[in-house]
C-alpha positions in Angstrom: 0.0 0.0 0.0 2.8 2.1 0.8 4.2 2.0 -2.4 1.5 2.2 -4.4 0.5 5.9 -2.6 4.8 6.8 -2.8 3.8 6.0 -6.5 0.7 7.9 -6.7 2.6 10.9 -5.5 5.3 10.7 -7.8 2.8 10.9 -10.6 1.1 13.5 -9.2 4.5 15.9 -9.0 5.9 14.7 -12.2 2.3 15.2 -14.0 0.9 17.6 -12.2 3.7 20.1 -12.2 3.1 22.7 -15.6 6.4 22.3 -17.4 7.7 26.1 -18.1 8.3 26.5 -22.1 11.4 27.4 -23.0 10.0 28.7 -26.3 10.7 32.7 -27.2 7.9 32.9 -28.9 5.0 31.4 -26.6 6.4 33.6 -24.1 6.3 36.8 -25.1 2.6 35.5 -26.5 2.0 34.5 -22.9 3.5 38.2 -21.9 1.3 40.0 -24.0 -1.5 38.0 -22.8 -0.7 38.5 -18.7 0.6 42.2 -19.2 -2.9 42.9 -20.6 -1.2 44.4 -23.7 -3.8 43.0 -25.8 -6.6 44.7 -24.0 -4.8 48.1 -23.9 -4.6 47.8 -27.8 -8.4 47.2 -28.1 -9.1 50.3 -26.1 -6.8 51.9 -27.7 -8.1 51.3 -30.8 -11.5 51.9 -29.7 -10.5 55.4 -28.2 -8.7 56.3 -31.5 -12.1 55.5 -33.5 -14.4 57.8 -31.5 -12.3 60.4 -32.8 -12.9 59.3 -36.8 -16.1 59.5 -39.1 -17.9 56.2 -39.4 -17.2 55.4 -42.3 -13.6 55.9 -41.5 -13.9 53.8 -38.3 -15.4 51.0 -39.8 -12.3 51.1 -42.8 -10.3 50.6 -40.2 -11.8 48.0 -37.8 -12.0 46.2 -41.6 -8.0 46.9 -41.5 -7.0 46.1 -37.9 -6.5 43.0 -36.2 -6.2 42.8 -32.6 -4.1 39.3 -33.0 -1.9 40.4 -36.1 -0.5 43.6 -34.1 0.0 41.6 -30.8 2.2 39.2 -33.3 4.1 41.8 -34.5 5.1 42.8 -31.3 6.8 39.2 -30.4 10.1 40.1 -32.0 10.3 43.0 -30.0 10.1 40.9 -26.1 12.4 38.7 -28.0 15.2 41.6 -28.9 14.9 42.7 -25.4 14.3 39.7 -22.8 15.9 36.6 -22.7 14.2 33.0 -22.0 15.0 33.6 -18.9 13.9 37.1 -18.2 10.3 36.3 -20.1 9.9 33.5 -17.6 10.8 36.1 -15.0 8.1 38.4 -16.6 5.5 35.5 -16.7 5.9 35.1 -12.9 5.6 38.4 -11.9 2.5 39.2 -14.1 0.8 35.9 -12.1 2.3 37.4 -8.9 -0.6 39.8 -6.3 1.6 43.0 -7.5 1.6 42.2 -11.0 -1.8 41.7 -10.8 -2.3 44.9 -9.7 -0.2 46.4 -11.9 -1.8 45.2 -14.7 -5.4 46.7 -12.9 -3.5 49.9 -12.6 -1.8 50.7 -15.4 -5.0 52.0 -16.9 -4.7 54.5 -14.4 -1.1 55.1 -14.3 -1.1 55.7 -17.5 -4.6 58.2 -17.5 -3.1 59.9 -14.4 0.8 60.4 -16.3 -0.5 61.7 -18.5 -2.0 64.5 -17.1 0.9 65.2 -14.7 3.0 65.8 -18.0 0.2 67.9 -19.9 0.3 70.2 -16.5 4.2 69.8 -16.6 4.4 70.9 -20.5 1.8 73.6 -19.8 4.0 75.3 -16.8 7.2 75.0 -18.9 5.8 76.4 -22.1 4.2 79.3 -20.0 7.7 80.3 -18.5 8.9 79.9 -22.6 6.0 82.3 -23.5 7.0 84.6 -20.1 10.3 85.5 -21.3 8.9 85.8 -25.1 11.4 83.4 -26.5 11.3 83.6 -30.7 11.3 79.7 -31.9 
């Protein structure tokens, strides 16, 4: 009986334990995925349609493909990350804080970018102050 559960337990490690991929590719697929690149894109894209007529907009959701651009973007993780590092990325995007990075970057990003439209506004005042010629 003993054996049979030491057996049953070895199975259950050796089986049950997800083998990591050492594939470049699936990766930075599996980065894209967890980083919630994918998603900003789509927003992204929808945000950038508002702003078009509709006949426009619909040209270009005929045009744009959510999957296509997020394959494009593999070659860059690879240029930049290693195996290693992408695994390293994978485990922090499944990790509490990279969880809640990924919830906050919406808001990092929406908040950034109003600390630098307030930032360029001051400095372009103090340009207009001393009536620089450009």
């Amino acid at each position: 009986m003993k054996r049979y559960l030491a057996l049953f337990m070895i199975l259950i490690i050796v089986f049950g334990c997800k083998e990591r991929s050492n594939n470049p590719d699936k990766l930075a697929t599996e980065i894209i995925e967890l980083s919630g690149s994918k998603e900003q894109f789509k927003l992204f894209l929808d945000a950038f349609l508002k702003n078009v007529s509709e006949r426009r907009a619909n040209a270009i959701k005929g045009l744009v493909d959510v999957n296509e651009f997020c394959d494009r973007m593999i070659p860059l993780y690879k240029k930049h990350f290693s195996v290693t590092e992408m695994q390293d990325l994978i485990d922090f995007y499944n990790s509490d804080t990279g969880q809640k990075l990924i919830r906050l970057n919406p808001t990092l990003f929406k908040e950034g970018s109003e600390i630098g439209e307030q930032y360029f506004k001051e400095k372009l005042s103090a340009v207009n102050y001393f009536n620089y010629n450009y």
